[in-house]
VOBA-1610 file (N, C-alpha, C; in pm, whole numbers, padded with zeros to 5 digits, always signed):
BEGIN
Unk-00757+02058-01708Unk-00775+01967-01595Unk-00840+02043-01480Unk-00948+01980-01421Unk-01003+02068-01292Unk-00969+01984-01197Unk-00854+02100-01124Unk-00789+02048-00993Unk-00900+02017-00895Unk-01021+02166-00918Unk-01114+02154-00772Unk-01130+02052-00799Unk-01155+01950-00818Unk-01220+01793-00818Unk-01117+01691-00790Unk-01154+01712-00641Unk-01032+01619-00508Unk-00985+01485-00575Unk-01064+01413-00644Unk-01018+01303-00747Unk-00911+01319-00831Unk-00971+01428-00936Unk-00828+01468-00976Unk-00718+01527-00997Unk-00764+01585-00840Unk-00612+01655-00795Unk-00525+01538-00701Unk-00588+01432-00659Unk-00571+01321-00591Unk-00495+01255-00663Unk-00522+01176-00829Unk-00473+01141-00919Unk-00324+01243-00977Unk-00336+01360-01005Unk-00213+01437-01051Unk-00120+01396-00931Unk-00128+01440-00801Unk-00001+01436-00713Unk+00033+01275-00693Unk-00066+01171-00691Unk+00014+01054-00736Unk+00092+01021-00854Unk+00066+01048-00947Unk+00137+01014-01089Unk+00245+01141-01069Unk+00220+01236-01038Unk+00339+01312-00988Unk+00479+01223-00926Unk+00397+01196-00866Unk+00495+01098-00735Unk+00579+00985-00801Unk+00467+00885-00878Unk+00513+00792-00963Unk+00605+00792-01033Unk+00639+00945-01117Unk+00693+00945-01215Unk+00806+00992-01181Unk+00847+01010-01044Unk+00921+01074-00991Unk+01001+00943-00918Unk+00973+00870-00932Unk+00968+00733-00889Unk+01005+00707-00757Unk+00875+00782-00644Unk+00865+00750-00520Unk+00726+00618-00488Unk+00759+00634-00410Unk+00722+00473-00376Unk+00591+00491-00260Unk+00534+00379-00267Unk+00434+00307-00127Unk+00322+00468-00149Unk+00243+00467-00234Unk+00134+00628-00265Unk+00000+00522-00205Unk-00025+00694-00128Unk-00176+00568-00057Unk-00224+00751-00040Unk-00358+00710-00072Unk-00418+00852-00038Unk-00568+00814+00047Unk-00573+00913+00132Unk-00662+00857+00257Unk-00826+00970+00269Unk-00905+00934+00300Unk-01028+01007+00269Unk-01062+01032+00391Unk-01027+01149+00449Unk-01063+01224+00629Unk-01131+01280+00640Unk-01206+01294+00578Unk-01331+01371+00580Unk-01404+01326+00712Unk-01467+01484+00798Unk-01493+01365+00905Unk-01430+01359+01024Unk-01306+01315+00959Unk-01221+01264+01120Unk-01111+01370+01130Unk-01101+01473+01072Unk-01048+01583+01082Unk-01105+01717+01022Unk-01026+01824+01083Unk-01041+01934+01059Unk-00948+02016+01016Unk-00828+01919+00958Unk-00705+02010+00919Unk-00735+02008+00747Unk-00809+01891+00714Unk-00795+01877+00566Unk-00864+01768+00531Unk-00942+01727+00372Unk-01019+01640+00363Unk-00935+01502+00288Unk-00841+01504+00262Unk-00791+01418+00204Unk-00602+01416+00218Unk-00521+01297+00253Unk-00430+01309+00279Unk-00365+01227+00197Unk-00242+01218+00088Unk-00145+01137+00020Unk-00031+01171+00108Unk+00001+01017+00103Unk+00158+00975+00168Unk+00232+00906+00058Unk+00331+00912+00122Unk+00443+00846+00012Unk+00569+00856+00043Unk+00679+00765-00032Unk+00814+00809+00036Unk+00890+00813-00088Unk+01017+00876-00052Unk+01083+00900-00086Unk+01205+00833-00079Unk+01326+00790-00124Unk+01465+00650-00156Unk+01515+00745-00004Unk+01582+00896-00047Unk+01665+00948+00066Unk+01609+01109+00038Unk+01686+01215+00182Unk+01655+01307+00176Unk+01618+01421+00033Unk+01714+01370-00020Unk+01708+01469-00171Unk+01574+01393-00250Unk+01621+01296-00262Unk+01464+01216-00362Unk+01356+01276-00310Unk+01344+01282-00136Unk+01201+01376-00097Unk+01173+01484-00135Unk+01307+01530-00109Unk+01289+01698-00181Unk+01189+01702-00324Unk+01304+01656-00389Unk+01287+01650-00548Unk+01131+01637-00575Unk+01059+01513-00504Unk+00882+01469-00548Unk+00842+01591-00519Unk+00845+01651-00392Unk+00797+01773-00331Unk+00780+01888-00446Unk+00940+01927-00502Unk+00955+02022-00526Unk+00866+01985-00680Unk+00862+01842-00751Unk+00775+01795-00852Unk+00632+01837-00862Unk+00620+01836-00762Unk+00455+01839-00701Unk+00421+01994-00712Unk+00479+02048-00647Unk+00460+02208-00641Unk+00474+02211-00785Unk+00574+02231-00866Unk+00577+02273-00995Unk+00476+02244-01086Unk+00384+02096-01030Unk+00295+02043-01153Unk+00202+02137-01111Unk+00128+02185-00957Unk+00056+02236-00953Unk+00033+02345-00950Unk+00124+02432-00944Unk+00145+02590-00982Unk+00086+02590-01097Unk+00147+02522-01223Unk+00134+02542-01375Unk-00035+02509-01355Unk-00119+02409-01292Unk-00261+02369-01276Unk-00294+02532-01199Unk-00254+02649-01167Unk-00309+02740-01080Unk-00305+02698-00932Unk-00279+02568-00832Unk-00283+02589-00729Unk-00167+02610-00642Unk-00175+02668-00565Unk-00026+02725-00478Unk-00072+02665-00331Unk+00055+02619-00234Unk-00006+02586-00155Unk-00011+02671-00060Unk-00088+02636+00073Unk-00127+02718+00202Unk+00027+02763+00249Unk+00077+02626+00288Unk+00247+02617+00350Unk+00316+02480+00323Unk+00424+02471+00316Unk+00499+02391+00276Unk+00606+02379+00379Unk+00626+02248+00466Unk+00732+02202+00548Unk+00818+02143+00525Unk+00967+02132+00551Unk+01040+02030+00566Unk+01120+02023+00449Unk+01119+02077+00357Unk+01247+02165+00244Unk+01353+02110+00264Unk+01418+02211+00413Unk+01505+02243+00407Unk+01640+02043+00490Unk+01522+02031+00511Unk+01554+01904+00558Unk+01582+01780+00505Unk+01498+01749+00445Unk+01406+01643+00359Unk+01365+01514+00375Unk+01362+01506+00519Unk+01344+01355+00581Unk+01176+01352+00598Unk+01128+01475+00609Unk+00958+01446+00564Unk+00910+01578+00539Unk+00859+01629+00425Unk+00778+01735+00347Unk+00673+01702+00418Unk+00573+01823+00399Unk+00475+01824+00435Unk+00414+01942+00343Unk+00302+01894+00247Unk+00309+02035+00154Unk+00115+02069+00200Unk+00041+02145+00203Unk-00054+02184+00241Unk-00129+02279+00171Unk-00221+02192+00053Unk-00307+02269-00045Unk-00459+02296-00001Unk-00501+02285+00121Unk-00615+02307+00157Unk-00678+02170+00184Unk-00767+02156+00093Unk-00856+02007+00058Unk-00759+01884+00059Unk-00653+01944+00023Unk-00569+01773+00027Unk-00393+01826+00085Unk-00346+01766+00195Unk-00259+01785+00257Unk-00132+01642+00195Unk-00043+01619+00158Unk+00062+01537+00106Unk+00167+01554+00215Unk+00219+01388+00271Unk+00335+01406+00333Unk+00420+01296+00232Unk+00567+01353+00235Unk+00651+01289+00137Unk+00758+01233+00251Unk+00772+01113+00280Unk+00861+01065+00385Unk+01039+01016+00331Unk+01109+01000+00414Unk+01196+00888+00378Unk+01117+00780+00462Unk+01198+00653+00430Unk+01134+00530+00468Unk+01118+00558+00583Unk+01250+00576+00677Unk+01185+00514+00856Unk+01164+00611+00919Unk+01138+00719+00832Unk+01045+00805+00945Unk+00912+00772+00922Unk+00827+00744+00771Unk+00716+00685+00792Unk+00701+00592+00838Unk+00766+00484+00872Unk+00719+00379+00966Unk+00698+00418+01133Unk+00812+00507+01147Unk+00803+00616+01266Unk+00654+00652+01325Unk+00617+00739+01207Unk+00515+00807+01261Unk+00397+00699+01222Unk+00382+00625+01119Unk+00249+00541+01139Unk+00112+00620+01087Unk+00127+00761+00988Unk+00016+00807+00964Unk-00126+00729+00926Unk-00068+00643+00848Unk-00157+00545+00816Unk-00274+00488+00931Unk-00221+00476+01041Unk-00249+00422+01173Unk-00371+00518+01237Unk-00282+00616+01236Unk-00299+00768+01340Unk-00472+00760+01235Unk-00505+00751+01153Unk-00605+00803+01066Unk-00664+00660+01004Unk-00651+00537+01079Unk-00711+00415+01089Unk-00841+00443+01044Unk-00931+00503+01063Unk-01080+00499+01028Unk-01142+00587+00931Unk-00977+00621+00814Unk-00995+00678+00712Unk-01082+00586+00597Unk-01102+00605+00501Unk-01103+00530+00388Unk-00987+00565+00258Unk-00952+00437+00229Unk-00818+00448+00146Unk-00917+00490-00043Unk-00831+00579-00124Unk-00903+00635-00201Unk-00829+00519-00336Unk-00938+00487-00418Unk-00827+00459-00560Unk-00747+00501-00604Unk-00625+00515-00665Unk-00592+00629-00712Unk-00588+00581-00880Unk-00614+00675-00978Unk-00524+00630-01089Unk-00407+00687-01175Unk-00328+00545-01174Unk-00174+00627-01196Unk-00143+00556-01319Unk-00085+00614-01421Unk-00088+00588-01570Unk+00064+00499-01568Unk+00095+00410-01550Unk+00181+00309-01529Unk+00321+00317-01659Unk+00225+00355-01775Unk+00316+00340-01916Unk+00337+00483-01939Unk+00355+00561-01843Unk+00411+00743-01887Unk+00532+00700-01780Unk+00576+00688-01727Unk+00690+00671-01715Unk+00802+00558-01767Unk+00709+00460-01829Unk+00822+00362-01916Unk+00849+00463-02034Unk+00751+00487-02084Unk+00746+00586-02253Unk+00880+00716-02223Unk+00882+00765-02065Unk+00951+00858-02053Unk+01087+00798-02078Unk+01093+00680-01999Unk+01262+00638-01982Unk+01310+00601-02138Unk+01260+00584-02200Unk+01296+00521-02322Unk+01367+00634-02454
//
């Protein structure tokens, strides 16, 4: 799998997410309108530990892919991760802090990216 290709490293940390079964995945195309990073996935998490858990999902899928991230926030907490791979930055929320902060908003004149997320790998898993 070639992570460099923001698509489908875009695609892995959603189906990451999916299968992890966090909720509301929207990945945003900033290119442009920032300078921290070109692409941002959000998503939430049920409660503090469930955040953890996607987080700590995420890191593990992409280590094994070779990428490690820059820095990683909010661990120890887990009311919002913040993990930071360069090209694509992921925040993992509980619910009302993302409604809180409104990233979605803050980055209004993003463009929202497709994502594709394999729907029947996590039924096949539960079974």
């Amino acid at each position: 799998m070639n992570t460099k290709n923001p698509q489908t490293l875009l695609n892995l940390i959603a189906q990451v997410i999916y299968d992890k079964k966090g909720s509301n995945i929207l990945a945003l195309d900033i290119r442009g309108l920032s300078n921290l990073t070109d692409y941002m996935v959000i998503a939430e998490g049920n409660v503090d530990r469930h955040v953890t858990s996607i987080a700590r999902a995420i890191a593990d899928e992409l280590q094994e892919k070779g990428e490690r991230p820059l820095h990683v926030e909010g661990l120890q907490t887990g009311d919002w991760v913040v993990m930071d791979y360069g090209q694509v930055m992921i925040h993992i929320f509980s619910p009302g802090l993302r409604s809180k902060y409104a990233l979605e908003q803050l980055w209004g004149d993003s463009k929202i990216v497709d994502l594709e997320i394999d729907v029947s790998s996590a039924v096949s898993r539960s079974i």
